[in-house]
N, C-alpha and C positions, 0 to 999 in steps of 0.2 A: 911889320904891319903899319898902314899910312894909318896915323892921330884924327881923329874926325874932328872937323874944325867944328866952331859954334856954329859956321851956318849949315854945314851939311846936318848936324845935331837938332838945329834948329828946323830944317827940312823937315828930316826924319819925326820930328814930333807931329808936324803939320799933315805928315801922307798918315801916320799912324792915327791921328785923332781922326780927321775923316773918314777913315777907313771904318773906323768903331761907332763914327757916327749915322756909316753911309749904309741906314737900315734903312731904305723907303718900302714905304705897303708894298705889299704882294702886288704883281702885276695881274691887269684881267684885259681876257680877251675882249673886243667889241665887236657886235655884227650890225647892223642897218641893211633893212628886210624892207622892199620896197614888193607886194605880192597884188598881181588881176587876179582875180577871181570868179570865173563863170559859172552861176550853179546852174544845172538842168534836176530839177528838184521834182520830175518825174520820172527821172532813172536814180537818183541820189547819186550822180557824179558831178562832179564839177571838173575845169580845164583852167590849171593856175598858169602862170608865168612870175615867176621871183627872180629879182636881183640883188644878191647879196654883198654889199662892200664887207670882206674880212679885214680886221685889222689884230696883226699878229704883234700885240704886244712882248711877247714874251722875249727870250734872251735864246730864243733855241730855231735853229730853220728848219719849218716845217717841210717833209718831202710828198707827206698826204694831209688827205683831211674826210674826214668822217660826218654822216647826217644819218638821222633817226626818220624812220621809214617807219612811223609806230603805227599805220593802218594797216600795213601786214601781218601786224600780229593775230587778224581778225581771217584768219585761214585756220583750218583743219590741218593739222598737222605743224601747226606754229610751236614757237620756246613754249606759248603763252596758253598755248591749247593742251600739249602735250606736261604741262609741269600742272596744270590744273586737273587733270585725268590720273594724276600718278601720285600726288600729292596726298598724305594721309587724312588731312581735313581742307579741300579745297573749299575757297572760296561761293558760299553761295550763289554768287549773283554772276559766276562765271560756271564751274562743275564744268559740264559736256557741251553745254551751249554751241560753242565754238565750232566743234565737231562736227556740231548737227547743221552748221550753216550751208543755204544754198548757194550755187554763183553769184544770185542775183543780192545777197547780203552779206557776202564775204566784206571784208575791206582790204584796200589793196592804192599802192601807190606808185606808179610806173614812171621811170624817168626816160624823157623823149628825146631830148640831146641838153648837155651841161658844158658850160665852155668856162676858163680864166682868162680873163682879158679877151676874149675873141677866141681864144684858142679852144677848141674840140679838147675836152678832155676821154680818158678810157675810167670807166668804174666798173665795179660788181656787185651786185646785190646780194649779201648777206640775210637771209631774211628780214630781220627790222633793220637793219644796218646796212648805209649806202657806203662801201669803200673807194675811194677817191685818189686814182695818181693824178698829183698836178704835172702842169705841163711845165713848169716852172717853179724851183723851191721858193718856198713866204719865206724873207730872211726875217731876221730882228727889227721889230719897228718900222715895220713896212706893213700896208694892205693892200689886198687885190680886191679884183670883183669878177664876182660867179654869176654868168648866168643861166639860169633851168625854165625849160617848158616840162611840163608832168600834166599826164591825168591821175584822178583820183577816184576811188566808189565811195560812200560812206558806209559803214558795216551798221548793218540791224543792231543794235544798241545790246551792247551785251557787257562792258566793262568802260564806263567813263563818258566816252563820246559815242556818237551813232545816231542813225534815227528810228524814232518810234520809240523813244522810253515808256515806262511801266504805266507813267503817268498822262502818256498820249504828246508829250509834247516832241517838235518833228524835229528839231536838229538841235545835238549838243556836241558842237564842233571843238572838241579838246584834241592836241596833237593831231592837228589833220594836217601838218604841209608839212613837208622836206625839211629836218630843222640840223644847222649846224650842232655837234657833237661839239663838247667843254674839252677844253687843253688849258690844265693847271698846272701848278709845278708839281703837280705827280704824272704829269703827261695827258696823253688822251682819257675820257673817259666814254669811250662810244658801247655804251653795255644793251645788250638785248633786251626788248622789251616784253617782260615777262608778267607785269602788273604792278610791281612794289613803285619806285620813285622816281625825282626826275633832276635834272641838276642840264643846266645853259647856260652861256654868258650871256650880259646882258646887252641891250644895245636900243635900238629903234623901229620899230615898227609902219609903217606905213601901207594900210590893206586896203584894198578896191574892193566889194565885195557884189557882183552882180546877180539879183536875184530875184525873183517874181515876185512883181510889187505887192501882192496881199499877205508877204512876210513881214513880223517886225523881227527886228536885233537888237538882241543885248549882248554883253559883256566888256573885253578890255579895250583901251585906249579912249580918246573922243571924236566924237562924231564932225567930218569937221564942213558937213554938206546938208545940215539940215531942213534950210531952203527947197531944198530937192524935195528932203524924204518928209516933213510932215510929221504926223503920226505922234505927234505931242511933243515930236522936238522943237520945231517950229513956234517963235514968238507968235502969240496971238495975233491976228489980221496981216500976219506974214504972206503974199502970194506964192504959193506955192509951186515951184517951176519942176514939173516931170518931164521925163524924158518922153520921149514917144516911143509906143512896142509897149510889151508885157512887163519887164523888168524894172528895178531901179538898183544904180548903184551906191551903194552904203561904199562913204568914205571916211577911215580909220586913223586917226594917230594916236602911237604910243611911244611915250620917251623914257629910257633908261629904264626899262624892262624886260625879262627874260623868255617870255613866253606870250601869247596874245590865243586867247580865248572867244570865242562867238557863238549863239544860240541864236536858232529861228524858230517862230511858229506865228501862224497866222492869226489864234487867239490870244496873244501877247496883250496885256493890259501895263501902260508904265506908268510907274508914279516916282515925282522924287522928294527925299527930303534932304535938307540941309542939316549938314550942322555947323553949330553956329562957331567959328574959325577953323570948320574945317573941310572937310569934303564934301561935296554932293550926294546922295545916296539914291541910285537908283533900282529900280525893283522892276523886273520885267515878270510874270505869272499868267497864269489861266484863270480867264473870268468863269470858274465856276463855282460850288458850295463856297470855299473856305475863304471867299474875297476877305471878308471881315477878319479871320486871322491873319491875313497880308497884312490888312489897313492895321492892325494892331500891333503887329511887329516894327512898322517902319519908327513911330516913334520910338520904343524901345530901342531899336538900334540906333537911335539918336542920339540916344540917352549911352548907348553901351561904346561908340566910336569916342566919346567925349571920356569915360575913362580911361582905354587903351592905350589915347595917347597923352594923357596925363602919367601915366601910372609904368607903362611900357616905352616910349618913346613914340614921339610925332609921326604921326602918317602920312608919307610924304607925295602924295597924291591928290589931285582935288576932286577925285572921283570914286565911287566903288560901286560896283553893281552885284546886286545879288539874282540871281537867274532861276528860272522855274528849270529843271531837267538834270540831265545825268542820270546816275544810281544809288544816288545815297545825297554824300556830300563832297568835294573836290574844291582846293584852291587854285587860283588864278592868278595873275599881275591884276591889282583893281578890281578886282570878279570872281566871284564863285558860282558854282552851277551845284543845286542844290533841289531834293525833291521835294514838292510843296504840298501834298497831302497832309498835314500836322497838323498835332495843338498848336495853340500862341505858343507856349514855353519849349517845345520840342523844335520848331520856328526858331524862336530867339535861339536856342545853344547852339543849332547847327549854323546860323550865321554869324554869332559871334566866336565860334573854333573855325569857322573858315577865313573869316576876315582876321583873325591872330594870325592866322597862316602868310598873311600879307608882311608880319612882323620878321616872322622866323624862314619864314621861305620865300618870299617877295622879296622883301629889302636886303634881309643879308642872306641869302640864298647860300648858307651851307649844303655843301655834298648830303643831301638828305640819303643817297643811295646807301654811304660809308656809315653817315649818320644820322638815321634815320629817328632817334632820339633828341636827338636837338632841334626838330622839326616836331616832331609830331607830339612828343612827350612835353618842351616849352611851352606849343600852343595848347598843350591839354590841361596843363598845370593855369595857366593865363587864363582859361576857359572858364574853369572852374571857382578862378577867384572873382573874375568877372561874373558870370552867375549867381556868385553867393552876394554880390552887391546889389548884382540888380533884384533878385526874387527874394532873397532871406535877410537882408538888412543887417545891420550888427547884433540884433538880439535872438533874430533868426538861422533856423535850420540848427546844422550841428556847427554850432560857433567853437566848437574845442579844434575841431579839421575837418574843413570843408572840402580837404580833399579825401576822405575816407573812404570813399567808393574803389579810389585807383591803388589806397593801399591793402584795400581786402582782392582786388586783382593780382596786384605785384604778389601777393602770398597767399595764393592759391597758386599762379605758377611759379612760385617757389619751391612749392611743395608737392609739385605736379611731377618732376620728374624730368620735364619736357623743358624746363630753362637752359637757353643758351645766355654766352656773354651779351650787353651791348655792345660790341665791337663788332659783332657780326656783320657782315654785307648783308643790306637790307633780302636781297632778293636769294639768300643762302640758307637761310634760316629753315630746318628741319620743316617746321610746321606754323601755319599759318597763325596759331595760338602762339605759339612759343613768342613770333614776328609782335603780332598785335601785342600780347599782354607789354612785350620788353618795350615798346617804341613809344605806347600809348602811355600804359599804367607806370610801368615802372619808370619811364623817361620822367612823366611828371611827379613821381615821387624824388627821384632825384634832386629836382627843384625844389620841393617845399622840404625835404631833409637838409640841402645845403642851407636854407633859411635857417634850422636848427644850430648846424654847425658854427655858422658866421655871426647869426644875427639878423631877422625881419629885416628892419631897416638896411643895413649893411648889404643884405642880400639884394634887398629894393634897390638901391641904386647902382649896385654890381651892375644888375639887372640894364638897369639905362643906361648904364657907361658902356657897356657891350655894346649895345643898341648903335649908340653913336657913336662910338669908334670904329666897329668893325659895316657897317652898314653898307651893301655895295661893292661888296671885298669877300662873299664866300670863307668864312670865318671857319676852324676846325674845331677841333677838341680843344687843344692845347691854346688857343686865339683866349678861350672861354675861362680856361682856368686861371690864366693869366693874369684876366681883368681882376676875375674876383678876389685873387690874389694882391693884386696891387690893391683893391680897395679894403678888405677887409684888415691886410697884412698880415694874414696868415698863411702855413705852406698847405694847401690844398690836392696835390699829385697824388696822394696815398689814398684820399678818397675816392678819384676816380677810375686808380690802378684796381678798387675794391667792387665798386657799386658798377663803372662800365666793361673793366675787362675781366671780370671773375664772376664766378654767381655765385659768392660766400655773399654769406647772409649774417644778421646783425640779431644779438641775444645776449640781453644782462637780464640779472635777475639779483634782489636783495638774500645774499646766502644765510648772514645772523644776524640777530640784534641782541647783543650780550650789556647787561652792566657792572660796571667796572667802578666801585666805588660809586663821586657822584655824579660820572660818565657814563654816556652809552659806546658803546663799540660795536661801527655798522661796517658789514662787510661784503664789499659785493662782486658781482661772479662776471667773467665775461664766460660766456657757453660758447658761442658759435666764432667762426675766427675772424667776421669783420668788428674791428677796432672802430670806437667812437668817444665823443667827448663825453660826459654825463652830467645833466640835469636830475639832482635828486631836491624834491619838494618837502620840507617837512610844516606838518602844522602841529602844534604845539597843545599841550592839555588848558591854555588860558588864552587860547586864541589867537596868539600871532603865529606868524609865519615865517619861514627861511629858506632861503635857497642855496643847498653845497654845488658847488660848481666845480668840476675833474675835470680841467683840459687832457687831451692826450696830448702824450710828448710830442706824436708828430709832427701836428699843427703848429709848434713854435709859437705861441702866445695865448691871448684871449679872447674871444667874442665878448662884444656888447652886450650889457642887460639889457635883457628883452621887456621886461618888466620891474622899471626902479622901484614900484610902489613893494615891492616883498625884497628884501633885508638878500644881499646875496653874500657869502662867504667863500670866495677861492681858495680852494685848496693845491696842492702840489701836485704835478703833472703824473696821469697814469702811466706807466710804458707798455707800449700797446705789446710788448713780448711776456707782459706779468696775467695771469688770469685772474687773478684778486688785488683786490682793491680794499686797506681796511685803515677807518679815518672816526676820529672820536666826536661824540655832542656833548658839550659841556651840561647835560641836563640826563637826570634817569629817564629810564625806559616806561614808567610810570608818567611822566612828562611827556608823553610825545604821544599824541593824537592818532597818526597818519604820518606815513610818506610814501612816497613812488616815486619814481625815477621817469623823466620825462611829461609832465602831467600836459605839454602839449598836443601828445602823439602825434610829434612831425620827427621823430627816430624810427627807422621802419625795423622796429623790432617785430620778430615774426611768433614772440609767445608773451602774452603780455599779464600771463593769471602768475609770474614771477617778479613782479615788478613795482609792486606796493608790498607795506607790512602797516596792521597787521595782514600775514597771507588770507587771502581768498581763493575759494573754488573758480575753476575755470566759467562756471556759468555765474557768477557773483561779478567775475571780472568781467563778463562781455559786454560794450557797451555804459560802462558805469566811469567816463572820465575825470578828471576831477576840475570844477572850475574851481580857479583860483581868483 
C-alpha cells in the first residue's frame, strides 16, 4: 500500500469538506412567457401566440416537456366532469354542470403548430395535458425557446375561470393559456386537471392583451401602457393615446411569478390604496348595491397587508389586486379573484385568506398538489389570526383560541369515519369533506398546535425564518420541519409522522388525584395513541398559580414559557411508549382549587370533559375555558 503523503491527505480533506459543504438550494426551473392575446368577446375565444424561453435548470436531460391544457377540463366527459358525477359529495359549484355544457360553452384549447428553436415539434393531447417530444434533448443548464400559436373558447363559468359568473361579472381568465408543466427533483409533475391544486415554476410574464375597449382589467403583473388605456390608470390631464378600431391592447408585466391571472367586465369600477411601505392595492368590482362595502374594505385591507408582513414575512410585490369574479375565492401571483356580493367582514376574510395565499403559494409555492396542507391550512391558520386582530382585538372574541372553529372541524372529521392522512395527493382524496376538512381545518390546527408544542413566540419566528429562507424555492414537508427545528431545537419528525401521516388522534385526561401524606399524587392517562408534551395548570386554594410542564421524550428538550407571569415547574420527560404519567404537588388536595391540562386549547385533544379536576360533565366542560 503507497503511505498518502501530507498533500494528498491534505487534498483529500479539501474534496471532502467541500463535498459536505456543497449543499446549494434546490435548483428551480424558469420560464419567460412572452403571450398576444386577441379576444373576440362575442364568441368568448380569443387567438394567442406565446413564446416560451425554457430554462432547464436541473442536473437531468429533458427528452420531453409537458403543458396544462386546463380549459379542456371544461368538456363533458373530462377527468373533471366525470370525478364530479361519481364522487360521493361533489362539489357544489361543479356537480353535473359540466355535462350539461353546450359547444358553444364548453372550454377548450387547441394547439395550432408548436416548434423548439424553429423546429416543428410532434405532441398529443391528453386531455388537460399537452405531451411534448422535443426535437432536441434540454441538456443541464441550458434553455430553449418554444414557440405556439393556439385558439382558445372560454367555458361558461362553472369552476374558477369562465365567463358570466353568478355575479354577472364577464371574464375570470384563470388558467386560460398553454402553461409549462413543474420538473423538480421528483421529476415531472404534469397531473390532470381535476379541480384540487396547482404548482409551476416561476419565471416572467409579459401579456398583450387585445380587447374591446369598453372592457376594464384587473389582476396580475403591472400595466405597463397606461397612456393608451385610461380608465383611471392614467395620471390626471394625461392625453390619452387610443388606438384606432374597437379594441385596446392591455400591456402586462410580471416578474418572478408562477402564474398570471386577468378579469374583464365592462362595469369594472377601480380604486387603489396604498399602504404605507408597501404595496399598492387595487380593487376592480361592479358599481352596484354593495359599492359602500368595497369602499370599506379597502382600508381594512390596508390595515390587514401592514400586519401580514410584519407578522408573516414581507410581501414581495408592490402590487396586489383584489378582483370582482370567479366562484368563491381563488389565489393569484398579486391577485385574487374573488365574489363580491358580501358583508364588509365576510369582504375582509375572503381577501385577507387569498392574499396569505400570496405568502404560502405565491412566494414559496410548495407542491400544494402533495401538499395541500401547507397551502391551504397555513393560510387558514394566518387568516384567522389575522381576523382576530383586525375584528376582535385582544380582549375580544374567543381570546382563549381563535382558531376554535377549525378545531371543532378537524374533530368532527375525526370522528367522521371519512379521515384520511394529510399526506394524501390532494386530488386522491376519497371525498371532497375528507379533502376540505384535512387541508383547511386540520392543516391550520397543525400550526397553532405546533405553537403549543414549541412555543408562540418560538413558533412565530419559525414562522418567518421559513418565510425567508425557503421563499422562491418550492419548500416540502421536511424544508418546514427543519426550520422549526433549528429554531426551536427541538426534534419535531414524530409530530408530523403523527398529525400529517396518520389520523391518530390526541386524548389525555386527569386519571387520580390521590393524597399522599402532605402531597397530592396526580396521574394522568394518555387514551388515544398520539403522543404529546403536556401543560398541566393548577390554581391553588390562596390563589396563586402553577404550571407542571411534561416534555415528551421525543422532542429531546424544552419549549419556552409561554407565559413567565405563572410559576412553571419542569418535570422529567414522559416516554411516549408509557400510558401513564404520575408526578407529585407538594400541597393536599384540599389545597388545590383547579387544574386542567392545557388551558390554552391549542392541543387538539379530541375529548376535553377529561381534562380538568375537579371532573365535570361533558356539558359543564363545553365551552367553559379557563383564563389564566
Amino acid at each position: 500500500m503507497t503511505r498518502p503523503t501530507n498533500l494528498n491527505l491534505a487534498l483529500l480533506f479539501i474534496f471532502l469538506t467541500t463535498a459536505a459543504l456543497a449543499q446549494p438550494d434546490r435548483w428551480q426551473q424558469r420560464v419567460e412567457y412572452t403571450m398576444d392575446i386577441d379576444m373576440d368577446v362575442s364568441a368568448h375565444q380569443f387567438k394567442g401566440k406565446q413564446k416560451l424561453v425554457y430554462y432547464n435548470n436541473s442536473p437531468d436531460t429533458l427528452t420531453k416537456v409537458f403543458y396544462h391544457l386546463y380549459f379542456n377540463a371544461f368538456q363533458p366527459g373530462s377527468s373533471m366532469d366525470v370525478r364530479s358525477r361519481t364522487i360521493a359529495d361533489p362539489d357544489r359549484r361543479v356537480m353535473d354542470r359540466i355535462y350539461h355544457l353546450k359547444d358553444d360553452q364548453i372550454g377548450y384549447q387547441k394547439i395550432n403548430s408548436l416548434k423548439q428553436d424553429g423546429k416543428v415539434l410532434s405532441y398529443a393531447v391528453e386531455g388537460t395535458v399537452l405531451e411534448v417530444n422535443l426535437a432536441k434533448p434540454i441538456l443541464p443548464k441550458s434553455k430553449v425557446t418554444f414557440d405556439m400559436e393556439f385558439d382558445a373558447q372560454v367555458p361558461l363559468q362553472v369552476r374558477r375561470s369562465g365567463w358570466a359568473n353568478k355575479e354577472g361579472v364577464e371574464y375570470s381568465m384563470a388558467q386560460w393559456y398553454p402553461k409549462m408543466a413543474e420538473y423538480d427533483y421528483e421529476g415531472w409533475h404534469a397531473d390532470p386537471y381535476v379541480g384540487r391544486e396547482f404548482y409551476a415554476p416561476w419565471g416572467d410574464f409579459n401579456v398583450n392583451i387585445a380587447i374591446d375597449s369598453a372592457y376594464m382589467i384587473g389582476g396580475s403583473g403591472y400595466l405597463q401602457n397606461p397612456e393608451q388605456i385610461g380608465k383611471g390608470y392614467a395620471k390626471p390631464g394625461t392625453t390619452i393615446k387610443r388606438p384606432k378600431g374597437g379594441k385596446l391592447t392591455w400591456q402586462f408585466k410580471a416578474q418572478n411569478v408562477h402564474d398570471f391571472m386577468w378579469a374583464a367586465d365592462p362595469d369594472y369600477l377601480h380604486d387603489v390604496a396604498q399602504v404605507p411601505g408597501g404595496p399598492a392595492l387595487h380593487f376592480f368590482y361592479q358599481g352596484d348595491t354593495l359599492v359602500e362595502n368595497w369602499k370599506e374594505l379597502q382600508g381594512i385591507a390596508v390595515k390587514a397587508f401592514d400586519f401580514l408582513s410584519k407578522n408573516f414575512g414581507k410581501y414581495p410585490y408592490d402590487k396586489f389586486a383584489v378582483v370582482q369574479g370567479g366562484d368563491g375565492g381563488m389565489e393569484y401571483p398579486m391577485s385574487t379573484l374573488i365574489t363580491g356580493h358580501r358583508s364588509v367582514r365576510s369582504l375582509v376574510g375572503v381577501t385577507v385568506h387569498e392574499a396569505l395565499h400570496s405568502w404560502y403559494q405565491g412566494v414559496l409555492g410548495t407542491n400544494e398538489s402533495l401538499y395541500p396542507w401547507m397551502d391551504e391550512g397555513f393560510t387558514d391558520y394566518a387568516t384567522q389570526i389575522t381576523m382576530h386582530y383586525l375584528f376582535d382585538g385582544p380582549n375580544g372574541g374567543n381570546y382563549i383560541n381563535p382558531l376554535e372553529g377549525s378545531y371543532r372541524s378537524y374533530f368532527s372529521l375525526a370522528q367522521s369515519g371519512l379521515e384520511e392522512p394529510m399526506s394524501t395527493h390532494s386530488d386522491h382524496y376519497n371525498t371532497n369533506r375528507a379533502y376540505g376538512s384535512a387541508a383547511y381545518s386540520k392543516g391550520a390546527v397543525s400550526q397553532h398546535q405546533l405553537s403549543y408544542v414549541v412555543g408562540h413566540e418560538t413558533f412565530m419566528r419559525g414562522l418567518r425564518r421559513y418565510f425567508d429562507t425557503w421563499k422562491m424555492k418550492h419548500p416540502n414537508m421536511n424544508d418546514y420541519i427543519r426550520i422549526q427545528e433549528k429554531n426551536s431545537g427541538l426534534e419535531l419528525d414524530w409530530y408530523y409522522e403523527y398529525f400529517v401521516n396518520s389520523t391518530k388522534t390526541v386524548d389525555y385526561g386527569i386519571k387520580s388525584v390521590e393524597e399522599q401524606g402532605d402531597q397530592t399524587n396526580v396521574t394522568l392517562e394518555r387514551i388515544e395513541k398520539m403522543p404529546m408534551p403536556i401543560e398541566l395548570y393548577v390554581e391553588y386554594a390562596d390563589g396563586s398559580k402553577e404550571l407542571f410542564y411534561i416534555p415528551l421524550d421525543l422532542m429531546r428538550g424544552v419549549k419556552e414559557h409561554d407565559d413567565p407571569s405563572i410559576p412553571r415547574t419542569i418535570l422529567t420527560d414522559w416516554p411516549w411508549t408509557h400510558p401513564y404519567y404520575t408526578f407529585s404537588i407538594p400541597k393536599k388536595p384540599k389545597d388545590i382549587r383547579y387544574m386542567e391540562i392545557d388551558p390554552t386549547q391549542r392541543m387538539a385533544d379530541t375529548d376535553r370533559t377529561n381534562q380538568s379536576y375537579p371532573w365535570r360533565s361533558a356539558v359543564e366542560a363545553e365551552g367553559e375555558p379557563v383564563n389564566k
